[in-house]
N, C-alpha and C positions, 0 to 999 in steps of 0.2 A: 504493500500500500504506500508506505514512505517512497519509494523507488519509483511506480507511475506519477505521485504527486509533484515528483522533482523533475520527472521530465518534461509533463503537462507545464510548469511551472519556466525549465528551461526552455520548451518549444515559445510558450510565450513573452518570455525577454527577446526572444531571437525575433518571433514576428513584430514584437514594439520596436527592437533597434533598425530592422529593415522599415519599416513605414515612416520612423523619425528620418533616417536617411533619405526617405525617398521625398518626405515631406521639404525637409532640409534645399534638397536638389532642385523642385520646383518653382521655393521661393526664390531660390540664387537666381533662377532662369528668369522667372518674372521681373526680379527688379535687374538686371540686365536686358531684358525687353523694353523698358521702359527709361530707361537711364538714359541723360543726353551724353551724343554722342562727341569724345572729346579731340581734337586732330590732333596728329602722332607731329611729333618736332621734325624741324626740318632735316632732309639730311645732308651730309656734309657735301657743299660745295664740288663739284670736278669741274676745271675747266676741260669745255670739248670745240672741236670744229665749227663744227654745225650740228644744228638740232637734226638727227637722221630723219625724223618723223616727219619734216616738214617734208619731203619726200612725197610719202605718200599723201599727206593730205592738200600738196600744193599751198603752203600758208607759211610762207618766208616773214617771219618778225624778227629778224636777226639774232646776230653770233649770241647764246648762252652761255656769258660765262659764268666763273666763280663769285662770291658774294664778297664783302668786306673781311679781311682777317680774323675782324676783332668781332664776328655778328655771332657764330656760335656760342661768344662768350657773353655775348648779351641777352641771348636767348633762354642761356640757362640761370640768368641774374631774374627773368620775368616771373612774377606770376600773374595768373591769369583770374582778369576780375571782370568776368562777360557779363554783369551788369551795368558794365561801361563799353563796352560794345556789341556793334550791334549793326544788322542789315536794314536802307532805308530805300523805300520807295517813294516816288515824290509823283501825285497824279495831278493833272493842270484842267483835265475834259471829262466827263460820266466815262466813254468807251474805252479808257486806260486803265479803270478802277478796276476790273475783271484781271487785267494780266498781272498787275500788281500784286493781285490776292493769290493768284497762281503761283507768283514765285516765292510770296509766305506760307504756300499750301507746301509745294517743294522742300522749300527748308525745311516745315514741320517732317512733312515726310519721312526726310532724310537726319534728322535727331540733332540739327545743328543747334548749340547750347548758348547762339547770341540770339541775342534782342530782337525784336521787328518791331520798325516803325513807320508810320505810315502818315507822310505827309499829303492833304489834302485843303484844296479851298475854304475858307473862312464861312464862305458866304453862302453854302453846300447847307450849312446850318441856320439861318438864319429864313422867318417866315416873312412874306413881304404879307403887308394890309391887302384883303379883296380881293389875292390871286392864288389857285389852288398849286400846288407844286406838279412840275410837269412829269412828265412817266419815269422820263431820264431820272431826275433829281428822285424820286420816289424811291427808284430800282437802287441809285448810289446809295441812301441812305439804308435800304435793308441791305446792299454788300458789305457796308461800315460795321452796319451791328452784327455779323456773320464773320467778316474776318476778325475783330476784337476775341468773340465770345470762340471759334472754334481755335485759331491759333496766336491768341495770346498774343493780337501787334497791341503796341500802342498808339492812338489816334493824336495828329499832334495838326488842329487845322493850321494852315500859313495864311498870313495876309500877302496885298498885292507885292511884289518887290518894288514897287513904284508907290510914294504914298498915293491916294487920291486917285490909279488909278481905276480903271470899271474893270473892277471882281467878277462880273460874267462872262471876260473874254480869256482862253488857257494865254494868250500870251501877256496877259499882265501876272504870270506869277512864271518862278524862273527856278532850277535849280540850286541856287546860289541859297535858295531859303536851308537847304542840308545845314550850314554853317550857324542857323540859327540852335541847332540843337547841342549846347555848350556843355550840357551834362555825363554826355558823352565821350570817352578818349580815341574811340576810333569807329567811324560806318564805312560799309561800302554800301557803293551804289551802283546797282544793276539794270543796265539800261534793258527797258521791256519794250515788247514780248519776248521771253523767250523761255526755255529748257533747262531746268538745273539737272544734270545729270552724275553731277558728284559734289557734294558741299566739301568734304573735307580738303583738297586744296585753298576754296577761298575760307572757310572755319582757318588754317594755318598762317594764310597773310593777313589774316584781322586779328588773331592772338599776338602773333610773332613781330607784327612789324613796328619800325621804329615810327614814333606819331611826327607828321611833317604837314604843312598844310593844306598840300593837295598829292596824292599820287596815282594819276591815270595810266588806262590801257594806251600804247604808244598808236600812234595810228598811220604807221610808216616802218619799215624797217630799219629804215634810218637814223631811226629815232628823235626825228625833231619837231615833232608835233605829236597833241595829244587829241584822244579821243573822248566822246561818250558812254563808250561801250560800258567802262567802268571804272567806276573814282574809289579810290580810298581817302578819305578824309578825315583828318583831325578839325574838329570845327574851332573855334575861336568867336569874340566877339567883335572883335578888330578886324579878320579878316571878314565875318557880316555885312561889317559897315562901311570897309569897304570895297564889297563889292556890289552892294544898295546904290552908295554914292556913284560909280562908275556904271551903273546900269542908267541911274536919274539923268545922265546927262546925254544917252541917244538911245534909242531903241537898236537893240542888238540880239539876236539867238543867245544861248544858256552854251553855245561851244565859244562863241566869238569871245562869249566874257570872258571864261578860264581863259582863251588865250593870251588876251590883253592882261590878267592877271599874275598868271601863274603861266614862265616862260617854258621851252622844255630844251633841255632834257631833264634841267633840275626837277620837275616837278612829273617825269615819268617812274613809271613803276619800275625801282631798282633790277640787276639782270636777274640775284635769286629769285625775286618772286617770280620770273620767266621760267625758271627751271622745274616749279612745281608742276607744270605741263601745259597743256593747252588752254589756258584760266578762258581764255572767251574766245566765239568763234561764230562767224556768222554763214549765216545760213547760206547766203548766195555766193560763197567763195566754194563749198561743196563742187558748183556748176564749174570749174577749174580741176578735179580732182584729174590726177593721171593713171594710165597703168599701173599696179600696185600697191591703189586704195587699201587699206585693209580697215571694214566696219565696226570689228570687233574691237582693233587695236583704237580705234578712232572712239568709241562710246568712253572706253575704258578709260582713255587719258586726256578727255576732255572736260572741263569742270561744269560751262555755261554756254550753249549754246544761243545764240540772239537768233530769234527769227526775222530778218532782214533783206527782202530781197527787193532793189531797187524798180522792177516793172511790174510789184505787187503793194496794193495798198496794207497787208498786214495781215496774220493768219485769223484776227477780228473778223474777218469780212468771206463770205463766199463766193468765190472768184470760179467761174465755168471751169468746167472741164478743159475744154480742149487749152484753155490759157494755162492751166496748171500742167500740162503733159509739153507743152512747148515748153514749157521753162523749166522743167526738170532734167537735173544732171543728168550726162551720157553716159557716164563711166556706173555702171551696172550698180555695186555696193554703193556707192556716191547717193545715186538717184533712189535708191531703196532707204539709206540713211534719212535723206530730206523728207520723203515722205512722210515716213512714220514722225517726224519730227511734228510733221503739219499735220498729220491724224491724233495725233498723240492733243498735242493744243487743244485740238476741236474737240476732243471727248475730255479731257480734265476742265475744257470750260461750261461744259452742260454740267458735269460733276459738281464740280467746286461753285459754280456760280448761277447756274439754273438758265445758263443763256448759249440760246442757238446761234450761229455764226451772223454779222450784219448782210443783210445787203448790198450789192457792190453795183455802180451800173462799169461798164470798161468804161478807157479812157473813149473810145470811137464814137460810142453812145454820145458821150459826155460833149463830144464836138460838134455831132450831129442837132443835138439839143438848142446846143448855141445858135447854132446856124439858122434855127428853125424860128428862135426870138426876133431874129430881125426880116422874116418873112410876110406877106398881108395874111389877114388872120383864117381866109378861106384855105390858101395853099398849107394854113399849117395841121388842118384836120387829116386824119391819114385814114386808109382805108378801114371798115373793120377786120383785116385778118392784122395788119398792121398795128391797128390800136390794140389790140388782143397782148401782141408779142411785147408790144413798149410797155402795157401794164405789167407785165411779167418782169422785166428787167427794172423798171424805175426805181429809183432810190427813194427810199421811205425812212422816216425817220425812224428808231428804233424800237420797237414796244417791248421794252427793257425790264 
């Protein structure tokens, strides 16, 4: 009797130690499921030739070399306080507001452990006397309360960059507002639309880098100009003001300022942050790929792709068929990359935002139309198979 007792007795220590183990195992797995994810430190500088990859992806941004001597020793002097950094998006018009949230939905996705902040019009907020809010303005306001409440940006509205002037036109507000967020030691800023397809390279330039007041994607090989593609910035309030002041005194695009600003190459992205890999890459440089492409090697060591192709108004919009198969890359992998880039969009934007692609009329349309304004007003009625086809194509505003 003692002898059964004691093995009934050992069998059940044996099946509690296996189920606390297994219990044990489950939580480690969950909260490493859910732990943000943190980027691995750089690693050690090699200088080489040339980037071999540019090879296959046809995307020469010059010689990669090694970083500063003394940077690995700075890197392990840091720690890391991602309540001070942080990803920002800056929307100016309603039809921007969807891609912005896409590349916060990305981030979350991808477990990146900085900030998201989301700059947006002032006046987005504000009820005018007597006048109902129009669909557009409706739709922004439930995307605001949708990206807050599912991924955790912060809403931070901007005023115009000009005082005084008219808040309902996107070009009275300017990127240069980033520099308003002083609370901050480092954002980057990712020109939309596009594809995050690895956060941890840009998670290691927003940890790692030294704070300067501007460091852009170079937009040359040569590196003497900078782009939009994407800013790193340390904001200030000196440099705010001025680049406020220097906007006040002529109307200029949000590329013109940094340049008058901030000259380059000083204010380009050092070469290590070039060596992290392909930090940004647009879409219509694909349509150049050569012999060689390889798609795998290309997903794999590309951080951001920008959807950018200059005979298309934006993957926003629903552009015909046959305009999309004309303009897609030839080289086989190339043209199969770009695709899914552009399917990929159009389904995380019904996803994420509950919106089907806009209407597009082509440019041909769009001439046609003109032409037809300054005709007598008999000649401009068109037949009924005609008026049929024009109602199908014409541009509508959005019912967003």
């Amino acid at each position: 009797m003692a002898i059964s007792s004691s093995i009934v007795l050992l069998f059940t220590l044996i099946l509690f130690l296996s189920g606390y183990v297994l219990q044990q195992r489950t939580v480690h797995s969950l909260q490493a499921a859910i732990k943000p994810r943190l980027p691995k430190p750089l690693p050690a500088p090699k200088p080489i030739a040339a980037p071999s990859l540019n090879v296959k992806w046809a995307r020469p941004i010059g010689q990669r070399v090694g970083s500063d001597a003394d940077f690995h020793e700075y890197i392990g002097q840091q720690t890391i306080d991602w309540s001070r950094l942080g990803y920002v998006q800056v929307v100016k018009e309603h039809v921007e507001l969807c891609s912005a949230m896409m590349v916060f939905a990305d981030l979350n996705r991808l477990r990146s452990p900085a900030k998201r902040i989301l700059l947006f019009p002032r006046a987005w907020l504000q009820e005018k006397e007597g006048e109902a809010p129009s669909s557009s303005l409706t739709t922004s306001r439930r995307l605001l309360r949708a990206v807050a409440r599912r991924y955790g940006v912060v809403l931070m509205p901007m005023q115009t960059i000009v005082e005084e002037a008219d808040d309902s036109l996107p070009s009275s507000y300017s990127l240069a507002s980033i520099y308003s967020l002083v609370e901050y030691e480092r954002v980057i800023h990712l020109a939309a639309p596009g594809v995050i397809l690895d956060a941890g390279p840009l998670d290691s330039l927003l940890a790692f880098s030294k704070s300067q007041p501007l460091a852009a994607f170079p937009a040359t090989s040569e590196r003497n100009d900078i782009s939009t593609s994407l800013f790193l910035v340390h904001p200030t309030v000196s440099d705010y003001r001025k680049l406020r002041e220097l906007r006040a005194t002529e109307p200029m695009s949000d590329l013109n300022l940094f340049r008058k600003s901030f000259s380059a190459p000083e204010s380009l992205l050092s070469t290590w942050s070039l060596s992290l890999g392909n930090l940004v890459y647009e879409s219509g440089t694909l349509r150049d790929a050569i012999d060689g492409f390889n798609a795998t090697v290309f997903i794999e060591a590309t951080a951001y792709v920008r959807l950018s192709d200059p005979e298309l108004p934006g993957p926003e919009y629903d552009v015909p068929y046959y305009d999309r198969v004309r303009l897609r890359p030839q080289n086989e992998e190339a043209g199969a990359v770009w695709a899914k880039l552009y399917e990929t969009f159009r389904e995380r934007r019904m996803e994420i935002c509950g919106l089907d692609l806009e209407t597009w009329t082509t440019p041909v349309l769009q001439a046609e139309e003109a032409s037809q304004e300054e005709m007598p007003e008999e000649e401009k009625r068109p037949g009924k198979e005609q008026q049929a086809e024009n109602e199908d194509l014409q541009v509508q505003d959005p019912e967003m």
